[in-house]
Structure formats: C-alpha cells, structure tokens
C-alpha positions as a Markdown table, in Angstrom:
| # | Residue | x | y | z |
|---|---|---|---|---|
| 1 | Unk | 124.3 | -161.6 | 6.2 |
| 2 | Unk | 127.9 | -163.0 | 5.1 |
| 3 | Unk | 129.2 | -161.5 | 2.0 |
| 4 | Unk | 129.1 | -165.1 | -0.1 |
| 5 | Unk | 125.2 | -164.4 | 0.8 |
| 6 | Unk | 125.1 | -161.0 | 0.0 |
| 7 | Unk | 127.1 | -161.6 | -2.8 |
| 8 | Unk | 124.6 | -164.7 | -4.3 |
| 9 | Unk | 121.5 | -162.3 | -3.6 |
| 10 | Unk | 123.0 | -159.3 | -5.6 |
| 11 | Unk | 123.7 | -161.8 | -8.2 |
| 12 | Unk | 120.3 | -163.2 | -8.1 |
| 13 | Unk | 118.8 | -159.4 | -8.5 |
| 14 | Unk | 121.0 | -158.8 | -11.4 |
| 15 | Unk | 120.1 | -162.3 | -13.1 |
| 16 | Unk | 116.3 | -161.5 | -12.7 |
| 17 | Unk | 117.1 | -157.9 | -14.5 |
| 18 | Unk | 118.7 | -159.3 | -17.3 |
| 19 | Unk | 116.1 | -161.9 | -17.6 |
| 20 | Unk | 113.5 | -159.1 | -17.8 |
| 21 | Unk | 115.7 | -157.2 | -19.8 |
| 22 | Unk | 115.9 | -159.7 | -22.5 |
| 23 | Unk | 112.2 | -160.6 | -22.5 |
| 24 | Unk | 111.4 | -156.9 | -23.3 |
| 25 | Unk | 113.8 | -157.2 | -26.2 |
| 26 | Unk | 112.1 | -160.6 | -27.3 |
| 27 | Unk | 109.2 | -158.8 | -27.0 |
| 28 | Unk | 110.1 | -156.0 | -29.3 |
| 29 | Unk | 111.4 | -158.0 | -31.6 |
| 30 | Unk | 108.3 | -160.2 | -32.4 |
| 31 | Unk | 106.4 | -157.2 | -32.5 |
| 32 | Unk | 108.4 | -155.6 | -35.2 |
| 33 | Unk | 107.7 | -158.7 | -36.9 |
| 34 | Unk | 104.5 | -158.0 | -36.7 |
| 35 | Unk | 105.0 | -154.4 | -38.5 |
| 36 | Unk | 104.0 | -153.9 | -42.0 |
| 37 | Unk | 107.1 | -152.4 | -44.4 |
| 38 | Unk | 105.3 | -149.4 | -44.4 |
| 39 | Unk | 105.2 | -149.2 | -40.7 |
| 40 | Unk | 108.8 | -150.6 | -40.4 |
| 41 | Unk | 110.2 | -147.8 | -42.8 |
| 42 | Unk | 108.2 | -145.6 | -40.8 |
| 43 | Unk | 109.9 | -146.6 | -37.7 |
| 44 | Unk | 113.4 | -146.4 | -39.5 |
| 45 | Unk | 112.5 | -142.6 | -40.8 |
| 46 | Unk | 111.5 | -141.3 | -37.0 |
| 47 | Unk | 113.6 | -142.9 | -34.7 |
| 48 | Unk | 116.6 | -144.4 | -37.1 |
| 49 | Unk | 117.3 | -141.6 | -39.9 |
| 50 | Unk | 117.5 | -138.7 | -37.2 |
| 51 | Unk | 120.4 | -140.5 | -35.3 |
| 52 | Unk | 122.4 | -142.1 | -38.0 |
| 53 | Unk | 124.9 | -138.8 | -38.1 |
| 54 | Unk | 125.4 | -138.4 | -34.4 |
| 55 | Unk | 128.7 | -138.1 | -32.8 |
C-alpha cells in the first residue's frame, strides 16, 4: 500500500469516527429534549453542579 492510500484509508477511518461521533451527540441531544425540567434540573444537579468548581 502507497502512503497517498494509506493516507486516504486512515482518513476515511477518522471521517467514519467523527460521523459516529456526531450522531451520538445528535442523539443526546434530542433526547434531552425529550427530558422533562424536572429531569433536566436533575441531570444539571448530578452531573453539572459537582464539576462547575473544578480546576
């Protein structure tokens, strides 16, 4: 394999991870949508709150 080949198919595998990448995080996002505010606050108080002060 040449390295313009190699080059195009470790481009193509990075492409395909960023695809997937980004349709997890379209994913999460319609499903927060989905969230009532009293789930949405509860999300923000576990996982938000705790790591607002970290360095």
């Amino acid at each position: 394999m040449n390295g313009i080949s190699k080059d195009g198919s470790v481009a193509e595998m990075i492409q395909r991870q960023l695809n997937h990448a980004l349709d997890n995080v379209k994913q999460g996002w319609e499903n927060l949508q989905r969230l009532s505010p009293a789930q949405k606050q509860e999300l923000y108080d576990r996982f938000v709150k705790p790591n607002l002060h970290q360095p």
